[in-house]
C-alpha positions as CSV (number, residue, x, y, z in Angstrom):
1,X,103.4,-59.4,161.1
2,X,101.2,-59.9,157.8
3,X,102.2,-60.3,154.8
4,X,99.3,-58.2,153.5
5,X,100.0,-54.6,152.1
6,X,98.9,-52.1,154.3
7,X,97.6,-50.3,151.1
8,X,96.1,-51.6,148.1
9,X,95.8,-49.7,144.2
10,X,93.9,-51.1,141.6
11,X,92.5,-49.7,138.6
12,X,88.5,-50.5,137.8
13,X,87.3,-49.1,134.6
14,X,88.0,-45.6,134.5
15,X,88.5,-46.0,138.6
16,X,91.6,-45.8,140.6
17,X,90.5,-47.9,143.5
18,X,92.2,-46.7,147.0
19,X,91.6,-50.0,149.6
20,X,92.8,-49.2,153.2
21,X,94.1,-53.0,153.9
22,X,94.8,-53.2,158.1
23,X,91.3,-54.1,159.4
24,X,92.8,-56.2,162.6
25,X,94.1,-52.5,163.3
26,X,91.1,-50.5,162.8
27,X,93.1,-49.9,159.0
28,X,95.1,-47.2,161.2
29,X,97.0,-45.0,159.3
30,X,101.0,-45.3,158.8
31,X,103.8,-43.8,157.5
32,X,103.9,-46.3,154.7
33,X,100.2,-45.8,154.0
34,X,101.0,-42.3,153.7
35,X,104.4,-42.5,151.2
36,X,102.2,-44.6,149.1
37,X,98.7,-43.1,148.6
38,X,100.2,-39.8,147.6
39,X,102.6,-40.3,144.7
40,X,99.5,-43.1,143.5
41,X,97.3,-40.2,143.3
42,X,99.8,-38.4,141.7
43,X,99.8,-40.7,139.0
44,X,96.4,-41.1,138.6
45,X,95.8,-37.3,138.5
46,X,97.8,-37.2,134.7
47,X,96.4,-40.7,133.9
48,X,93.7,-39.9,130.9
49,X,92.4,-43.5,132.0
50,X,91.6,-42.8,134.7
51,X,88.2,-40.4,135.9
52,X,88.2,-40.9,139.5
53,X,89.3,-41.6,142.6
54,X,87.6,-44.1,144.9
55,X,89.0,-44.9,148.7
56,X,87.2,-47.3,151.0
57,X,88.6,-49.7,153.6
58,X,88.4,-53.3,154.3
59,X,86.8,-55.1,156.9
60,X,83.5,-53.6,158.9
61,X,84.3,-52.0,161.7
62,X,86.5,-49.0,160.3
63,X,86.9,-46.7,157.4
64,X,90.3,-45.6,160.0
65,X,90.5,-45.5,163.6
66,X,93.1,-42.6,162.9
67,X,97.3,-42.4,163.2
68,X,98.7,-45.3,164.5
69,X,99.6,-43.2,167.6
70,X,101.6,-46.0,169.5
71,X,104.1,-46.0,166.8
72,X,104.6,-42.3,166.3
73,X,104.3,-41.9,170.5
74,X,107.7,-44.1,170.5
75,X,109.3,-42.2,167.5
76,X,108.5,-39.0,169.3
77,X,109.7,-40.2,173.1
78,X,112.9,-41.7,171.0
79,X,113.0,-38.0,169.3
80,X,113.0,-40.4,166.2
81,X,112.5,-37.4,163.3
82,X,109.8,-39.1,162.0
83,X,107.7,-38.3,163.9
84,X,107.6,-35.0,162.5
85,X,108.2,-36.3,158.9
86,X,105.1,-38.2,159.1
87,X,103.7,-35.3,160.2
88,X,104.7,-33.0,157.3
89,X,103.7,-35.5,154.7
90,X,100.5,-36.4,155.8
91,X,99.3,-33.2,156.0
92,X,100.8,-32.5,152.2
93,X,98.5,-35.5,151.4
94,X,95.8,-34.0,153.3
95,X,96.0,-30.7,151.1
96,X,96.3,-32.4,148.2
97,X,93.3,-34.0,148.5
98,X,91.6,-31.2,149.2
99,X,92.9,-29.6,145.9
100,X,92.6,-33.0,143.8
101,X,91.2,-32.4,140.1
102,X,89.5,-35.3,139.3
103,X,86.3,-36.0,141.7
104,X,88.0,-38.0,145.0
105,X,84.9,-40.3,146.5
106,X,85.3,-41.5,150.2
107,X,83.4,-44.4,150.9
108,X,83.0,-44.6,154.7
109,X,81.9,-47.5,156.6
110,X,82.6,-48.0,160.3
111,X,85.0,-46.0,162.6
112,X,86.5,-42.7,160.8
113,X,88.7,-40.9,163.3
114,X,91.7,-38.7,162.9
115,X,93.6,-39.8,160.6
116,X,91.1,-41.0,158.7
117,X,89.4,-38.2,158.7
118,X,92.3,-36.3,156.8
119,X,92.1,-38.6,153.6
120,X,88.1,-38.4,153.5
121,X,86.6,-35.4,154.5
122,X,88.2,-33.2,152.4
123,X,87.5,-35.6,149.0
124,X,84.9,-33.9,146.8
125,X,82.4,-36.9,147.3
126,X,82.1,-38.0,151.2
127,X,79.7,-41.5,151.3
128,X,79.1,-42.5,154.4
129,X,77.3,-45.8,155.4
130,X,75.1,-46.9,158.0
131,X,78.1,-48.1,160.0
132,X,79.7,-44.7,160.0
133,X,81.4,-43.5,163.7
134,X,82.7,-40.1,162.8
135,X,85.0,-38.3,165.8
136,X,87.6,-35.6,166.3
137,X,88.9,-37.1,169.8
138,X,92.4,-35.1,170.0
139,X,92.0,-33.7,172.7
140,X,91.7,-36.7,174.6
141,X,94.9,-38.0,174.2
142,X,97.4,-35.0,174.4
143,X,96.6,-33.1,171.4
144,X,94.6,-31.1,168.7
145,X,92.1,-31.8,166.5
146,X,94.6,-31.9,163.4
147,X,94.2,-33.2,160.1
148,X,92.5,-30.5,158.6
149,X,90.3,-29.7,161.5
150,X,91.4,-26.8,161.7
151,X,89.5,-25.7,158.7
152,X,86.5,-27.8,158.8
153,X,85.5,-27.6,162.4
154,X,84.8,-23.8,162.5
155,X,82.3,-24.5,158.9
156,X,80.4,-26.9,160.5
157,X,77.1,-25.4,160.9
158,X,76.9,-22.6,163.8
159,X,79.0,-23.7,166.8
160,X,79.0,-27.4,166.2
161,X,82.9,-27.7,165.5
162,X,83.7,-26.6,168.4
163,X,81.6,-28.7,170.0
164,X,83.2,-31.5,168.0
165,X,86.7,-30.4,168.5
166,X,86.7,-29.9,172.5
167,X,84.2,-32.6,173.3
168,X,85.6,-36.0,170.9
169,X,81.7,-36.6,170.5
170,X,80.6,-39.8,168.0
171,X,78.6,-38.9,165.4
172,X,76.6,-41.5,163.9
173,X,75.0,-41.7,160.3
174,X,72.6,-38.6,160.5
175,X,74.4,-36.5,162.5
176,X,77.5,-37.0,160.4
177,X,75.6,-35.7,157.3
178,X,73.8,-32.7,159.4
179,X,77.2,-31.6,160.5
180,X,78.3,-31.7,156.8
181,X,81.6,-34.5,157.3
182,X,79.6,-36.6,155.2
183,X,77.7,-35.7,152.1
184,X,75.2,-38.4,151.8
185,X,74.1,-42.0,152.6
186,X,74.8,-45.1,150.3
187,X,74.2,-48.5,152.5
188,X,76.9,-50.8,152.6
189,X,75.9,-53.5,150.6
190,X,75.4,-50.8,147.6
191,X,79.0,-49.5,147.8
192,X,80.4,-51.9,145.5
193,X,77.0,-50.9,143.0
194,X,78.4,-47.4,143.4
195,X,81.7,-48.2,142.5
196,X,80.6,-50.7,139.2
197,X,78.5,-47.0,138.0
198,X,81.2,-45.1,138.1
199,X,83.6,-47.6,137.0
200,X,81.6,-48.3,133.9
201,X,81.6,-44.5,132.9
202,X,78.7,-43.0,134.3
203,X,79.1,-39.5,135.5
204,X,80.2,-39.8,139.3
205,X,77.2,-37.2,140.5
206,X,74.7,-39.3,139.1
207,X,76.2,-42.9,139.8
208,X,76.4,-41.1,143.9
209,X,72.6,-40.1,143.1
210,X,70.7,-43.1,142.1
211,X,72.1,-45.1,145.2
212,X,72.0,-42.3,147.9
213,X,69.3,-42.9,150.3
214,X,67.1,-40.4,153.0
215,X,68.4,-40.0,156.6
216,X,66.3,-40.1,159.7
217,X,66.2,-36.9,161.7
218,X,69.9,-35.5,163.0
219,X,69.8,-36.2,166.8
220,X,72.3,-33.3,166.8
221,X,69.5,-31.2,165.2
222,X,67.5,-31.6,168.0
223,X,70.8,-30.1,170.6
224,X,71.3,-27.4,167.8
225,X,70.5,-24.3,170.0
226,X,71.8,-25.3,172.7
227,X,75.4,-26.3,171.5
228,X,75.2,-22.9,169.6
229,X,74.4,-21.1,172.9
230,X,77.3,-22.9,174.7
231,X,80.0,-23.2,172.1
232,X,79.7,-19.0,171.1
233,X,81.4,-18.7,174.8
234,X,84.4,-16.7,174.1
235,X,86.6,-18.8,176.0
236,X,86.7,-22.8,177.3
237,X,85.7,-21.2,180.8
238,X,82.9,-19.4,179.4
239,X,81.9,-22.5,177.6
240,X,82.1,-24.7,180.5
241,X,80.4,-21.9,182.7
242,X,77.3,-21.5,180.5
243,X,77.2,-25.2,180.4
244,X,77.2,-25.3,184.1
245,X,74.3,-22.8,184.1
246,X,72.3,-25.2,181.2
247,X,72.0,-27.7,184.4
248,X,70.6,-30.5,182.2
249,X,71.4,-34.2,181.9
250,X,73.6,-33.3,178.4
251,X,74.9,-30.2,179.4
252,X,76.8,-31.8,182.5
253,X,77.4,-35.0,181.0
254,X,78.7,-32.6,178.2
255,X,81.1,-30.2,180.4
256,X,82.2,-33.3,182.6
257,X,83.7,-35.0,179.2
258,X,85.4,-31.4,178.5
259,X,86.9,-31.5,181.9
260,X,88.4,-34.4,181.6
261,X,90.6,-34.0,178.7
262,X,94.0,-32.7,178.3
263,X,93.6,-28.6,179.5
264,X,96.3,-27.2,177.4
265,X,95.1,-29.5,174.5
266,X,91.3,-27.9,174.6
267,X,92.6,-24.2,175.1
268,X,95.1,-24.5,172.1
269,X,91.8,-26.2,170.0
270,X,89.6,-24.0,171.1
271,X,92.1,-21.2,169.7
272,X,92.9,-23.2,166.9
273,X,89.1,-23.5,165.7
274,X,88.2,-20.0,166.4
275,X,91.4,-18.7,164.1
276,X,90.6,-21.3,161.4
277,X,87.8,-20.1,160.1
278,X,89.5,-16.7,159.3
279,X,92.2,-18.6,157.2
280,X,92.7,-21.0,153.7
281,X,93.1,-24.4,153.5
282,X,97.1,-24.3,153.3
283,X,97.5,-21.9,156.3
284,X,95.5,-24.2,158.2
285,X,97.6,-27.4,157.6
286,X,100.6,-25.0,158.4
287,X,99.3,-24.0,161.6
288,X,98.6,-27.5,162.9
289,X,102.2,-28.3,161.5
290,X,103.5,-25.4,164.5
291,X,101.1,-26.8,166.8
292,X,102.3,-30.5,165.9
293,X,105.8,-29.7,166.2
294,X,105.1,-28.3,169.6
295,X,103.0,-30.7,171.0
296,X,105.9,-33.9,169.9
297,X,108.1,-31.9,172.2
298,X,105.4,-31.7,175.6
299,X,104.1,-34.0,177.7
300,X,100.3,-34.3,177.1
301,X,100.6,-36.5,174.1
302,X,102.5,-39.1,175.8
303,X,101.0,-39.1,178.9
304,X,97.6,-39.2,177.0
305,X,98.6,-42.1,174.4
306,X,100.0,-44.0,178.1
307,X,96.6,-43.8,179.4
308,X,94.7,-44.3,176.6
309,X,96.2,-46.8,174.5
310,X,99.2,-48.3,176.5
311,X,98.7,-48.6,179.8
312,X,94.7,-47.9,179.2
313,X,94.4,-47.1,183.1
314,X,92.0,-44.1,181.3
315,X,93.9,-41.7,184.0
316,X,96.0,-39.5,182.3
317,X,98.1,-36.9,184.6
318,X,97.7,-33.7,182.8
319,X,100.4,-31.0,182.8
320,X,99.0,-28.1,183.4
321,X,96.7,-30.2,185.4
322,X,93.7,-27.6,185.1
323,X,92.6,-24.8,182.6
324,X,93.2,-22.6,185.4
325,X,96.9,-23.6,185.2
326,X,97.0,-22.8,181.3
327,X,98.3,-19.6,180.4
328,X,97.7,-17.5,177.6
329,X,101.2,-17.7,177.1
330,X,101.8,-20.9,176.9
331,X,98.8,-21.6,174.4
332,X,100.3,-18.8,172.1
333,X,103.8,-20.1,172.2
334,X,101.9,-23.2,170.4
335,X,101.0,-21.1,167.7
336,X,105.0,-19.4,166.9
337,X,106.4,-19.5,163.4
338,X,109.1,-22.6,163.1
339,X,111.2,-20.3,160.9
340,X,112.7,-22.2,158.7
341,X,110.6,-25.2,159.3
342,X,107.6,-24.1,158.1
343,X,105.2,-25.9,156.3
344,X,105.0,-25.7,152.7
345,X,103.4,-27.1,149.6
346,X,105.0,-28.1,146.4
């Protein structure tokens, strides 16, 4: 074990600096990191001192790789509570960054997945660097594209959430930007510039302006039409079918990756997306809370985290085993009220 903080605070000039310390991990996210970030930005919310908020991450390969899922895959096969605590919490943190009141600047450099992805991409400043590897890849292991997803996925442009949320796809650099999880481009090497501007007092839209740099073309640009086409389908079938019918290299590459995650986890996100974007931030986070809670108690998270990250045979026995086998039933009982469980803000 190290002895280094998971998490580090520090105040900069009129910046509370946010440093995401577990690099040998990917700077996964914890239940510590969590308990900790939240009451800081608390404090820095009432502090006159301070102006903003900056987060990065240290090392170069990850902003966050996302939950650390091994840890909360043996809480939930120990039906260790939490599981679900950590759960709840980080998705309060998650809302409260969305609803922060001072300007909240991600800097992202390297791999931003899931749970990284919930304390970034709802900040009021998203930077992403050359380095950035942006994904949603739930589904993959047994579950949902959470951490806000819900919301932002179905206000990406057109259909490209969905896309995003069924498929796991990397987006690089440009197509991070294009699919608006990242607002702009600052290089690397001019993140700590970024953070001396605002530091020193200069207004945080301008300091983000004189180092932001053009993008090349979105490769994702270039797929637009088609991924709208597709993704409209009214159903996963009728995605995969008109997929099946594009009969190019991407489309089947593209259906053949949908295949082969979890069935009931890309029916319940392809339900989840499509009712998103008819609801607000908080009863978003409160439906992936009902989704969460139901998804600790199945089978397709731990089978997936086996496969994936334990046992890393990448063969994963689904149950249901094929969208066929999913019923509606079963994907709406994902959705239930938890009564007196609910999710709910302070």
């Amino acid at each position: 074990m190290s002895d280094e903080p998971e998490i580090l605070f520090e105040q900069r000039g009129v910046v509370g600096l946010v440093t995401l310390n577990r690099p040998k991990v990917l700077n996964a996210l914890t239940y510590n990191m969590v308990k900790q970030l939240h009451p800081q930005l608390e404090a820095w919310a009432v502090d006159d001192g301070i102006k903003a908020v900056v987060i990065r991450a240290s090392g170069e390969k990850a902003f966050c790789a996302g939950g650390d899922i091994r840890v909360l895959h043996d809480w939930g096969k120990a039906g260790d509570p939490q599981v679900i605590d950590f759960y709840r919490d980080e998705y309060r943190l998650n809302r409260y960054i969305k609803q922060y009141p001072k300007p909240y600047i991600a800097l992202i450099s390297g791999i931003d997945m899931g749970g990284g992805v919930g304390v970034s991409a709802h900040g009021s400043h998203r930077i992403a660097s050359e380095r950035i590897l942006f994904a949603m890849p739930e589904t993959g292991i047994g579950l949902f594209p959470d951490v806000g997803g819900t919301y932002f996925l179905p206000r990406c442009p057109g259909e490209i959430g969905m896309y995003l949320g069924l498929t796991g796809a990397r987006l690089k650099l440009e197509d991070a930007i294009y699919a608006g999880v990242a607002d702009v481009f600052v290089p690397a090497d001019r993140h700590d510039a970024l953070i001396a501007r605002i530091a020193g007092g200069e207004a945080v839209d301008d300091s983000v302006a004189a180092e932001a740099q053009a993008v090349e073309k979105a490769p994702l640009k270039v797929q637009r039409s088609v991924i709208d086409h597709c993704f409209s389908g009214t159903s996963v079938g009728h995605i995969l079918a008109r997929l099946d019918k594009a009969d190019t290299d991407w489309a089947r590459a593209t259906a053949e990756t949908i295949r082969a995650k979890s069935p009931l986890s890309t029916r319940i996100a392809y339900e989840q997306i499509r009712l998103g974007a008819t609801l607000d931030f908080e009863s978003c986070m409160a439906l992936e809370f009902r989704l969460t809670n139901r998804f600790m108690r199945g089978h397709d998270f731990y089978e997936g985290v086996r496969a994936v990250v334990i046992d890393k045979d990448q063969a994963p026995k689904w149950q249901p085993a094929t969208l066929d086998d999913v019923s509606d039933e079963m994907v709406q009982a994902y959705f239930e009220s938890l009564g007196d469980n609910e999710l709910i803000f302070d």
